[in-house]
C-alpha positions in Angstrom: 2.8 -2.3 -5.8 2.9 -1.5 -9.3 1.2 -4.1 -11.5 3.5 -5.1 -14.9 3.0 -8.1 -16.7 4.7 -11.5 -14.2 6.9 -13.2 -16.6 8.0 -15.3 -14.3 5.9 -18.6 -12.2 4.8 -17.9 -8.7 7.1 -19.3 -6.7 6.6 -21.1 -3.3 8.6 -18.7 -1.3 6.9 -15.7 -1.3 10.1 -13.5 -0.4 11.4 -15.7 -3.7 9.0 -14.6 -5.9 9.2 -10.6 -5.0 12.8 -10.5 -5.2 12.3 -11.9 -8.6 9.1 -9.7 -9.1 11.1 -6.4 -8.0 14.2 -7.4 -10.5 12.5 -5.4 -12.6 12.5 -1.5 -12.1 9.1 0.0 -12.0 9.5 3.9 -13.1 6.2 5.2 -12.6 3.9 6.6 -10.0 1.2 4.2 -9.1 -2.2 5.3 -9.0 -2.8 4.2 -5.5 0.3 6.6 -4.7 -1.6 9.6 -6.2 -4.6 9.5 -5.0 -2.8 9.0 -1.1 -0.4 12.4 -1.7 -2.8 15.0 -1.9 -4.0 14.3 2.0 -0.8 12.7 3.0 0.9 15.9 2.7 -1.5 17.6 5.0 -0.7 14.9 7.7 3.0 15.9 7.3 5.6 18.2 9.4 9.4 19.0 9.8 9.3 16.2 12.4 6.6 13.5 11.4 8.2 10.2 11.4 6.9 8.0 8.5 7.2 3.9 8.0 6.1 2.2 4.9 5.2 -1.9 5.6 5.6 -3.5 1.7 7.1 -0.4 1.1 8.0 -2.0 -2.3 10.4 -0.6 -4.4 9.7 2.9 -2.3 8.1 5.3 -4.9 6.5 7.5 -2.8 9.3 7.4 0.1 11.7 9.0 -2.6 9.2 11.3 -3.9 8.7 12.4 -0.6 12.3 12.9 -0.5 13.1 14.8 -3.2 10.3 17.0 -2.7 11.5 17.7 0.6 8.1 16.9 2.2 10.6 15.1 4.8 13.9 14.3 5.7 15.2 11.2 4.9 16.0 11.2 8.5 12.7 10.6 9.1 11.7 7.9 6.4 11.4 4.4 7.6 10.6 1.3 5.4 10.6 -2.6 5.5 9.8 -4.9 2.9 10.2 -8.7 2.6 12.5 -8.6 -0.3 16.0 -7.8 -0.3 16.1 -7.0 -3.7 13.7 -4.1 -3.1 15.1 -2.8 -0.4 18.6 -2.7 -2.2 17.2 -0.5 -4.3 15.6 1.6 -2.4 18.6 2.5 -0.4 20.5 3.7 -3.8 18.5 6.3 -3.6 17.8 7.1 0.1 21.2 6.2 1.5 20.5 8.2 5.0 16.8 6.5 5.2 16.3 3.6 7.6 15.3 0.5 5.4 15.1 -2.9 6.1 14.2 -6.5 4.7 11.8 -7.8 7.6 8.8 -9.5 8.5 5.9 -7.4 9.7 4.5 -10.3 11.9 7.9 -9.4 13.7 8.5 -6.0 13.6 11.7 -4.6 14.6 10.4 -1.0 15.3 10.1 1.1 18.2 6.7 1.5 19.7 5.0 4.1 19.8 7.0 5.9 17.5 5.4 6.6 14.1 3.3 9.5 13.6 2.2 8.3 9.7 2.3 4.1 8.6 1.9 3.3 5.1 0.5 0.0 4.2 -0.2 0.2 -0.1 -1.4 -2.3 -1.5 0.1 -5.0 1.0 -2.7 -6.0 3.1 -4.6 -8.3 0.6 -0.9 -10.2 0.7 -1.3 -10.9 4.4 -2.0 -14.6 5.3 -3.0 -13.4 8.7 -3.6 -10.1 9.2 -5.4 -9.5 12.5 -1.8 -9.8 14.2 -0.1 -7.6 11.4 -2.4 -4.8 12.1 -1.9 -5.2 15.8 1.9 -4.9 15.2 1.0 -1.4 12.9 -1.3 -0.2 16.2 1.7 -0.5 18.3 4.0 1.2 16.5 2.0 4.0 16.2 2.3 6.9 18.0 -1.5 8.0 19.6 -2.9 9.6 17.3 -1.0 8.5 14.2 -2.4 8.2 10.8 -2.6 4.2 9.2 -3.1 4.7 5.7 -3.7 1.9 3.5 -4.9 0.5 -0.2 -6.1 -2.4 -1.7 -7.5 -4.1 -4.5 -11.3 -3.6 -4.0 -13.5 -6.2 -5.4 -16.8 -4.0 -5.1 -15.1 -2.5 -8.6 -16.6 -5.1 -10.8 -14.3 -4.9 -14.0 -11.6 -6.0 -11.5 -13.7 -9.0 -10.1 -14.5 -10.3 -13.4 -11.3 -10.3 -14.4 -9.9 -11.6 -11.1 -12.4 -14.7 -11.6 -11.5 -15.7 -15.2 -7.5 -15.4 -14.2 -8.3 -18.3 -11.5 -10.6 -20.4 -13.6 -8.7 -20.4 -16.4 -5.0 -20.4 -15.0 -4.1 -17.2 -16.1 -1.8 -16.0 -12.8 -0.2 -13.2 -15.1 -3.3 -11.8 -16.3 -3.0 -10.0 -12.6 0.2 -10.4 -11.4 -1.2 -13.4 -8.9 1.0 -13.2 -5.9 1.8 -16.3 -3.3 -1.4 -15.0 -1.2 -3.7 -13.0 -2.8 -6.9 -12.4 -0.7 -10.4 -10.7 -2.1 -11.3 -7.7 0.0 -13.8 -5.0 -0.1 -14.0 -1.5 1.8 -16.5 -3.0 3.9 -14.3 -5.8 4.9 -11.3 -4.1 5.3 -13.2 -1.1 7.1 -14.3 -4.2 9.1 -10.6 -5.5 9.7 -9.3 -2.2 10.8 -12.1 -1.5 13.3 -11.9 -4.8 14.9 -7.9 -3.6 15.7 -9.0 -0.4 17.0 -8.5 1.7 14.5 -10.9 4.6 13.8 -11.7 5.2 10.0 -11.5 9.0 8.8 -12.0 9.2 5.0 -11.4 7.4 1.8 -10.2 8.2 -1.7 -11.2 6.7 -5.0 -8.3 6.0 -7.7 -8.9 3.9 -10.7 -12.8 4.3 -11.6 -12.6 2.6 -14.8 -11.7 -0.6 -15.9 -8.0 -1.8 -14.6 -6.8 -2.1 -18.3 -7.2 1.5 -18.9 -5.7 3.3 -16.0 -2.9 4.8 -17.6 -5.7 6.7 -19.7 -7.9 8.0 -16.6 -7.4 11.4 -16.3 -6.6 13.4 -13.3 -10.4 15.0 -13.4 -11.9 11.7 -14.1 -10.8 11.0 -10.4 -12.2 14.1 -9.3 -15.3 13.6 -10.3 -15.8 10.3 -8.9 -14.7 11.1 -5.6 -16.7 14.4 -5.7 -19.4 12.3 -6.2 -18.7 9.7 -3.4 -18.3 6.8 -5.7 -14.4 6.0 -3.8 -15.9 2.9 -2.2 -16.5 2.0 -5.6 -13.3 2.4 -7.1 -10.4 0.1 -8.0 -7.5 0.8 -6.1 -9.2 2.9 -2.7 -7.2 4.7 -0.3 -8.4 4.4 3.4 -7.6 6.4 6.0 -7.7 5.6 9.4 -6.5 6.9 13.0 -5.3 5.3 16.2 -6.8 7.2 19.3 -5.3 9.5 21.2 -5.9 7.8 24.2 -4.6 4.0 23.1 
């Protein structure tokens, strides 16, 4: 999700607080989102079938869209808030969206050739049975692709710290659960659900304050020269088998 300034408290209910969070319209392109297109639309075909979990307000679903990489046919997404998904549907009326719990997905199995989970994960309380939920839903050999917050990017970490100890939530947009991950943790997460990793990709190699100012070969060069695991917002791909 995009990352404005909170103005508002966290709340206790967490489907509260991003209906609040989501009152507010987020125009641009996350970095996350970039850095996933490039190989995303590789993955893609007249007939894939697509699900976003935390799909959010559903920037890359409608980009995808009005691109015509896909039909809106084929565009699935659930988030927890209402508000977002609202909002979403104004402009993808013929897409399948839904407010839902991805503990209890109401998805057909077996079904989705490409599962987007951006920037979601480190929200999870329990994710173990969240990913085994994605696994199912997946068709054998579909594509999981996911991103994160990843605290081997030390700017991020620092900053993370000093927004805990000194009660500073909005520094960082502190949601209701707000995990600490790193690639080798997640990696870790994702194998232990029988997931096969494939590749990552590196967005946001600077410090968090000054992404709007990282330049499109700025990302090139740190992921030319394998520095994506250390990177701020890391996109990792992963497969389920053909045979599962």
């Amino acid at each position: 999700m995009a990352s404005p300034i909170a103005t508002q408290p966290i709340k206790a209910g967490e489907a509260d607080w991003y209906n609040e969070f989501y009152r507010s319209i987020q125009t641009e392109l996350p970095p996350w989102y970039r850095a996933l297109i490039p190989d995303l639309v590789g993955e893609l075909t007249p007939a894939t079938k697509l699900v976003e979990l935390g799909c959010g307000q559903g920037h890359v679903l409608r980009l995808l869209a009005k691109e015509g990489k896909l039909s809106e046919a084929n565009i699935w997404g659930v988030d927890q808030s209402q508000t977002a998904v609202d909002l979403v549907k104004q402009h993808l009326p013929s897409a399948r969206l839904e407010a839902g719990d991805i503990y209890d997905l109401k998805l057909p199995k077996q079904h989705f050739d490409v599962c987007l989970l951006m920037e979601t994960i480190e929200h999870l309380e329990k994710p173990a049975p969240a990913l085994r939920n994605i696994f199912d839903v997946l068709a054998p050999g579909g594509v999981l692709y996911l991103s994160f917050p990843n605290y081997l990017h030390l700017p991020w970490w620092l900053v993370r710290i000093l927004a805990e100890k000194l009660n500073r939530p909005n520094w960082i947009v502190l949601q209701p659960i707000d995990k600490i991950y790193t690639v080798f943790t997640v990696k870790r997460l994702l194998r232990e659900s029988d997931f096969a990793f494939e590749a990552g990709f590196g967005s946001n190699f600077g410090p968090p304050v000054l992404y709007r100012w990282e330049r499109p070969w700025m990302t090139r060069l740190g992921n030319a020269l394998g520095l994506w695991w250390l990177s701020f917002h890391p996109v990792l791909k992963f497969r389920k088998p053909a045979g599962k």
